[in-house]
N, C-alpha and C positions, 0 to 999 in steps of 0.2 A: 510512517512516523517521521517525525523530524529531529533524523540522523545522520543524514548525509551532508556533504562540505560541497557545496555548490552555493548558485547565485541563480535565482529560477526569474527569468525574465518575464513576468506575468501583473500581470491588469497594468499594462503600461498607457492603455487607453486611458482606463478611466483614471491615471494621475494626472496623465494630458489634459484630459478633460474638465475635470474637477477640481486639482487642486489651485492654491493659487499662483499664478505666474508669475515667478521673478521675486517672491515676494518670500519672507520666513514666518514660519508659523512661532509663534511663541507663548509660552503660558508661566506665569509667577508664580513662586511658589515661597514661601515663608520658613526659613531655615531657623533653629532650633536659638538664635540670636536678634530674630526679627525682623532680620534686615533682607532683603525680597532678590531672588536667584532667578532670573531668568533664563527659560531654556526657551533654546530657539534652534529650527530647524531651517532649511531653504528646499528650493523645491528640487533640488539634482538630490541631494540626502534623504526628503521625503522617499523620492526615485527607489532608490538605492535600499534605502535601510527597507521599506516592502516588499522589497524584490526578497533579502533576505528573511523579512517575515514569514512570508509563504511559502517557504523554500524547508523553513527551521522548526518553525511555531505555531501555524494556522494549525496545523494536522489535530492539534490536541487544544489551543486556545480558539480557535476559531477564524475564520474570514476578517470577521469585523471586528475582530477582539471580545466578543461576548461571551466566549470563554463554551468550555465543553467538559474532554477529558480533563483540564488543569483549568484553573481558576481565569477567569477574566481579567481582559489586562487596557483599561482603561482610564485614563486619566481622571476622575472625579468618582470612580468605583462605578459599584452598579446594587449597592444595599448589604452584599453578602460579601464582599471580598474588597480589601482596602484600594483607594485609590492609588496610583502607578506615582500621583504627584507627590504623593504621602509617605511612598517608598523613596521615592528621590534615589540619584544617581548613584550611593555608596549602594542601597537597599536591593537597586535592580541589580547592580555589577555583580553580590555576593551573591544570587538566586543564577543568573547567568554563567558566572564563572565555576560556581558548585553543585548548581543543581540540586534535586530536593529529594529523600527520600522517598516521597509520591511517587517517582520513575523519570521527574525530568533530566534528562540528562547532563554531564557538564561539560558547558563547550570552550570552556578554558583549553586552547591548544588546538582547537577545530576553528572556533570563529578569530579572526586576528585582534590583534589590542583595538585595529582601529575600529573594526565591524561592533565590539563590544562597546564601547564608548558611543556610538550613533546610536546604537541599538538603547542605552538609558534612556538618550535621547526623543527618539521616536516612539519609545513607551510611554510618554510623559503626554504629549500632543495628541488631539482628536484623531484618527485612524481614518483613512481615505475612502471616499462616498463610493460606493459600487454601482456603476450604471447597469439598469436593466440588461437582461441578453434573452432573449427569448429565440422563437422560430425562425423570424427573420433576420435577426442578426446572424443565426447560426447558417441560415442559407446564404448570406451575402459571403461568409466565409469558405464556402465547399468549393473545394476545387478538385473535376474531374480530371485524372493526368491522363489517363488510358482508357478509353472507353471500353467497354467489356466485349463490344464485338471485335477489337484491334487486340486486344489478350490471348494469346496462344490454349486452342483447346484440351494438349496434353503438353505434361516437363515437355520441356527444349533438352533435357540433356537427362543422365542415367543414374542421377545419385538418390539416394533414401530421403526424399523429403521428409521419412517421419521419424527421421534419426537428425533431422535438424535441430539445434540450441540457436535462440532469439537469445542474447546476453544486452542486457542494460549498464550503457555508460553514459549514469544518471548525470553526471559534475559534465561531463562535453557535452549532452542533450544527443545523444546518439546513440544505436543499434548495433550490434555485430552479430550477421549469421555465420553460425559454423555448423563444417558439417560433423558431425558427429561420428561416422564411423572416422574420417582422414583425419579429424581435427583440425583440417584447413580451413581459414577465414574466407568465408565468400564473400563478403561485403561489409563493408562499414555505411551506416544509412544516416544522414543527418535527420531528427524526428523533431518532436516536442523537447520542450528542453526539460530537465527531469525528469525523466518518463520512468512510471508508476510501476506500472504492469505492462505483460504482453499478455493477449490472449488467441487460440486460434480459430478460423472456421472449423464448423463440424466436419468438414471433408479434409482439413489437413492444411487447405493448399494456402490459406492468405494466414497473416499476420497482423494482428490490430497492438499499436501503441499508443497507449492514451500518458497524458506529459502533465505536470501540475499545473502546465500553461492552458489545460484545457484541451488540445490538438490531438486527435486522433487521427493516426498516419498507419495506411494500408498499404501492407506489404506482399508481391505474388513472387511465391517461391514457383512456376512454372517456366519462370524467363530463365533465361541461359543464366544469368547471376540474378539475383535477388531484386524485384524494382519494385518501388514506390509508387505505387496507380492512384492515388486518393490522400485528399485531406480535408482536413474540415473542424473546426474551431468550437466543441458545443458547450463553451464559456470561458471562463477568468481560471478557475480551477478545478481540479478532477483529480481521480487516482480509477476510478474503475470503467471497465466496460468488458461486453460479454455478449456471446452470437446467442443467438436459436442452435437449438441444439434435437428438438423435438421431430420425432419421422416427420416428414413430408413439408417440414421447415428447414430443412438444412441450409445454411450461406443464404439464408431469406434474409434475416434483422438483426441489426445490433443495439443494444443497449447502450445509452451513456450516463455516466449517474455523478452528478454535479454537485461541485461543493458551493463553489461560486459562480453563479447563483444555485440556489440549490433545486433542481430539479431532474428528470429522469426525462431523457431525449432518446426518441425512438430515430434511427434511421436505417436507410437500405445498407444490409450490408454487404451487395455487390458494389456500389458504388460512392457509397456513403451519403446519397442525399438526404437530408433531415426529415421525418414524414409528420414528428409530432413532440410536442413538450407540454411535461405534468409537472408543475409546481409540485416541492413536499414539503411546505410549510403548514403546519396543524400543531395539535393539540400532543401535547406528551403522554405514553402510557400511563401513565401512575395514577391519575384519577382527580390531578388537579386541575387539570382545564389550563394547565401552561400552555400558551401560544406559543409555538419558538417558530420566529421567522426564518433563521437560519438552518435546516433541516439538513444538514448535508446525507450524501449519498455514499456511503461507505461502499463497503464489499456486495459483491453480485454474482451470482454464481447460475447457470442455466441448467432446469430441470431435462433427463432425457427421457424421465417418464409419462411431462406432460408439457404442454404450450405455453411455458410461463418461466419468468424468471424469478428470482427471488431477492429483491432489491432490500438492502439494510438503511432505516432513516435512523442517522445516528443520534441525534441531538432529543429528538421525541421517544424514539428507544419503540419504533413500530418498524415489524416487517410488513414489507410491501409483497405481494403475489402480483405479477406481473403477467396480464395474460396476454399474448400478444395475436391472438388470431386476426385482430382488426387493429393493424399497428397503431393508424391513426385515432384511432378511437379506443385503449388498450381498455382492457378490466382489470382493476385495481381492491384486492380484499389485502387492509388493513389488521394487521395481526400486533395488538398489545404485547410488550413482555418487556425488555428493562434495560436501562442509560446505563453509557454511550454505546451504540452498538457499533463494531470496528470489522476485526476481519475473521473468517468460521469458511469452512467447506462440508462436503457429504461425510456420511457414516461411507462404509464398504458397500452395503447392498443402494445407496444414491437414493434411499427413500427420506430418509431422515438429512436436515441439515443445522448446522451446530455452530454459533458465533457467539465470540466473547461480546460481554455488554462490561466494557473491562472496568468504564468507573464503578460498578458494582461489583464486580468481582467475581462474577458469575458468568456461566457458560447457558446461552439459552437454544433449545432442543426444537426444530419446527418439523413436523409431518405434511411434507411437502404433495403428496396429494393429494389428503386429505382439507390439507390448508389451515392446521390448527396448530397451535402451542400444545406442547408435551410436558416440558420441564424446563424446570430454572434450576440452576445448579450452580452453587457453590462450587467456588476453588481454590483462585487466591491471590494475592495480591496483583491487579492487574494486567490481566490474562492475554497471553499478544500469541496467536496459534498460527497465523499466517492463514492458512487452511488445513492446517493442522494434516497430521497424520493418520493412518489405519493401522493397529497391528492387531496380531491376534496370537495368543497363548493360554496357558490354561484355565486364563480366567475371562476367556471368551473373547469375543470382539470387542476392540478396545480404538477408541479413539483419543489423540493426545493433545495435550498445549501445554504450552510454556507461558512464564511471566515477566513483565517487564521489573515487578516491583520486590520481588523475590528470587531465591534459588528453590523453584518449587517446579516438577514438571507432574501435570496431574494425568492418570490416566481413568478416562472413563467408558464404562459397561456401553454397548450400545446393541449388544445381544440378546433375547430374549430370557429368562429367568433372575432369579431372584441377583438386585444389586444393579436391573439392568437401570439405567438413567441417575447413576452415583458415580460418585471417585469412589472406582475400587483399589486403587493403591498410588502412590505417589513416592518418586524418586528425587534424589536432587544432581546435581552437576557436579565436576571437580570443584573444589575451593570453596569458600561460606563467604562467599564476599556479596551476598545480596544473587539478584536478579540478571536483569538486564538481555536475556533472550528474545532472539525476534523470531525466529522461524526453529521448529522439528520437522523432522523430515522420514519418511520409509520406504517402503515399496513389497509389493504382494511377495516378489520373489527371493525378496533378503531378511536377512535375519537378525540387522542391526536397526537401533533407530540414535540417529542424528542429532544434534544439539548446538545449537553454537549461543556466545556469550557476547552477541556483536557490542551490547550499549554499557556490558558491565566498566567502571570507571577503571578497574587492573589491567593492566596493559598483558599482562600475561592470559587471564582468563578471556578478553575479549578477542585473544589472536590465535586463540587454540578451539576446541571442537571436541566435542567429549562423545563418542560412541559405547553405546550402550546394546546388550544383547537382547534381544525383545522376549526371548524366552524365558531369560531369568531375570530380567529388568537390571543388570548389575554393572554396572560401565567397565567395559572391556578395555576401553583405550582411551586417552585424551590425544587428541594430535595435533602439534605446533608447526608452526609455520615450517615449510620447507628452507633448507639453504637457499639466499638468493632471493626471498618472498618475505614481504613483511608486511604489515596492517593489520586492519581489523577480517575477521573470518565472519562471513554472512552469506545465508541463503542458499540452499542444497537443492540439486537436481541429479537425478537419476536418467538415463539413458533410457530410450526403449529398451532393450533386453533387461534393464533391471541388475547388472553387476557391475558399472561405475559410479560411481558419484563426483560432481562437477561443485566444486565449492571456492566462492570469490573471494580476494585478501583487496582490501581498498583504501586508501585513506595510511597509506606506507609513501615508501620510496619507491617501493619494488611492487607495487598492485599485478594481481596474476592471476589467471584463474588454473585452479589444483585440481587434477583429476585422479580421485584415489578407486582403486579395485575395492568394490565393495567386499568384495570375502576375506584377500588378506590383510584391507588397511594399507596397502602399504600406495604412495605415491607411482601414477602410472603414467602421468605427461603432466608436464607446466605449460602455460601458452600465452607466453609472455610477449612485449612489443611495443613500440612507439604508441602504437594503434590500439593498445588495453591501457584505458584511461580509466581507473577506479571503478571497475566493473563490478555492477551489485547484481540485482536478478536476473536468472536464468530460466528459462523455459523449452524444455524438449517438445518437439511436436508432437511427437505421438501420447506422450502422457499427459498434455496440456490440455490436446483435443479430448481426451476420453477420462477427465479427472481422474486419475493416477495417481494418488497421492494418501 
């Protein structure tokens, strides 16, 4: 989502390329007196203000402006939602600086006076042409660092590679591995600038970061400290990627699933060479024969029951099955079910998989080896799960989300008998101040589940964490920022053993990441530094490789 306070350096080609040189774009517009307002842009601000587009805005309007989760944002409109020129510069400031009850957030005090002022600007003017990227672009950009015969065949050295946390310090464009029993910092890794997610091989040992630049940078935890073997560029913009996970595919293939351009890029994922790319531009589920060119690639998650992955096209609201026995050649069963589809994980038993399609407001259910739609489920406004969590109490196996547009956490049946594929019961958060949750959180061996209120606009509710008991659903604790830590609270991670939790404050003075004992609550290390740059997502190896969550 676009919520973080960065500056994502991406599709700088194709401004280079495209736009025009030395020149300002400008377009008239006819102010409420007659008399004609010219906005004009140049090409360093064109630069600039899309760096921050796609950094803020694309996630939910689009690449191209053509709009998705939130309405399109084009200068002369597009039939169903007013022109940008029509809004003019008081119109956009007040959408910008306050945000909309729909879930857009308000970045009054995130983006600066000046960033909002260009930003009027550059919502007024035509939106910058996106050159092709196909295979061979993607292969002119891989670069082998280490070939896989020069890689050490076992660690170089004696620590719990599966008790390692991959932490993202999305605003610096950089990695921090720590190790998770010492808490000591093994490396700081320059990646993708923004980097989305981490994911890892099924055997533990590499680290895949895909960046909203597009760049996926391969990580081998077996060198004496943490190195960088691989990169490789598979387009303009991204947020997912994901191994083979399936017996006798292990650390064979990785997925890439593109926003800009939108397509699904198969490659090696010992070295990352590019093997093949499937456009996902098509027709929408719904039955109207809408073309959307723009199809992005939302969340992806890799079956361990069978050879395929399960790739979400957002914009058409179709899951993708992704088989990848013949990478170059993959098989692709198309599965209808409902817009926008964003982010979802496994039920407990990894048969069943579960993503918000959050402009409807609905949770859709796939039977992943059967390869069929199960259900669509109502929930509520705006549904943002992450990958949502697993618990389980007396009302059976439960899987949960949160909302971006509400204070609504729904939890649903994913157990066999009556109720199973409904919300069987739903809680809400400390405070009635709306929504605004990005991630819940649990794990097999605790008996708390997670909360936090990263996007709520309360300075109070977005910097605390509400723990809730899974057995009685009844929130046990809210917890505020430690002494010494200040920001916003986003994003939970559990340890291999399952009795800490690892939780980021960002976008403070004091950015830190918090590590509480999951039984008593209570604060168990801060890990603070020059070197902890507004740390958002975390990722433990051992619960990342074996979805854990």
């Amino acid at each position: 989502m676009k919520n973080l306070n960065s500056l994502l350096l991406i599709i700088s080609i194709a401004l280079v390329s495209f736009s025009c040189k030395n020149e300002k774009k400008t377009v008239k517009k006819e102010n409420d007196t007659n008399s004609t307002e010219e906005i004009s842009i140049t090409e360093a601000e064109m630069e600039e203000a899309s760096n921050i587009y796609f950094d803020k805005c694309a996630g939910c309007h689009g690449s191209s402006r053509l709009g998705a989760t939130g309405p399109s944002l084009l200068p002369d409109g597009d039939g169903k939602y007013a022109a940008t020129k029509i809004l003019g510069v008081a119109g956009l400031r007040a959408f910008i600086e306050n945000g909309t009850p729909a879930g857009m957030p308000e970045w009054k005090g995130i983006l600066t006076e000046e960033d909002i002022e260009l930003m009027t600007r550059f919502l007024q003017v035509e939106p910058p042409i996106i050159p092709p990227y196909g295979l061979e672009e993607i292969a002119k950009s891989w670069n082998l660092i280490v070939p896989v015969a020069d890689r050490p065949s076992k660690p170089e050295h004696s620590r719990n590679i599966n008790n390692y946390f991959g932490v993202i310090m999305r605003d610096a464009g950089k990695v921090a591995i720590i190790d998770g029993d010492t808490k000591e910092k093994l490396v700081v890794l320059k990646t993708g600038f923004a980097v989305h997610i981490l994911r890892t091989s099924a055997s533990g040992r590499y680290i895949y970061s895909v960046g909203r630049d597009g760049r996926i940078t391969m990580i081998d935890t077996y060198t004496k400290t943490p190195t960088i073997v691989a990169e490789v560029k598979g387009g303009f913009d991204a947020r997912s990627v994901e191994v083979s996970k399936f017996k006798g595919y292990e650390d064979k293939y990785l997925v890439f699933g593109g926003y800009s351009p939108s397509h699904i890029a198969i490659l090696d994922a010992q070295t990352l060479e590019p093997l093949s790319v499937t456009p996902t531009s098509g027709n929408a589920c719904d039955g109207e024969k809408e073309f959307i060119t723009e199809a992005r690639v939302a969340a992806i998650v890799a079956s361990h029951t069978d050879p395929v992955w399960i790739c979400n096209v957002k914009e058409t609201g179709m899951v993708w099955i992704v088989d990848y026995t013949d990478p170059k050649k993959p098989g692709m069963t198309q599965i209808p079910t409902a817009r926008f589809l964003h982010d979802g994980g496994f039920d407990s038993t990894g048969h069943y998989f579960l993503v918000a399609a959050n402009a409807s407001n609905k949770i859709v259910v796939i039977d992943v080896p059967n390869k069929k739609l199960v259900a669509i489920i109502e929930t509520g406004k705006i549904p943002h799960p992450g990958r949502g969590t697993n618990i389980k109490n007396e009302l059976g196996n439960l899987w949960v989300t949160s909302h971006l547009g509400e204070n609504k956490i729904s939890l649903i049946k994913t157990s066999e008998g009556e109720g199973q594929w409904s919300v069987v019961k739903e809680i809400k958060a400390s405070g009635d101040m709306g929504g605004g949750a990005l991630f819940v959180k649990s794990h097999p061996k605790s008996n708390h589940l997670w909360v936090d209120r990263t996007l709520n606009p309360d300075a109070k509710l977005n910097s605390a964490v509400d723990v809730f008991d899974t057995n009685t659903l009844e929130l046990k604790k809210t917890l505020t920022a430690p002494e010494g830590v200040d920001g916003r609270a986003v994003h939970f991670e559990y340890n291999k053993a399952g009795d800490e939790v690892w939780v980021s404050y960002f976008m403070g003075e004091k950015s830190a990441i918090v590590i509480y004992n999951d039984k008593t609550l209570e604060v168990k290390e801060i890990i603070q530094g020059d070197w902890v740059e507004n740390p958002t997502g975390k990722f433990n190896v051992y619960n990342t490789t074996n979805d854990i969550y």
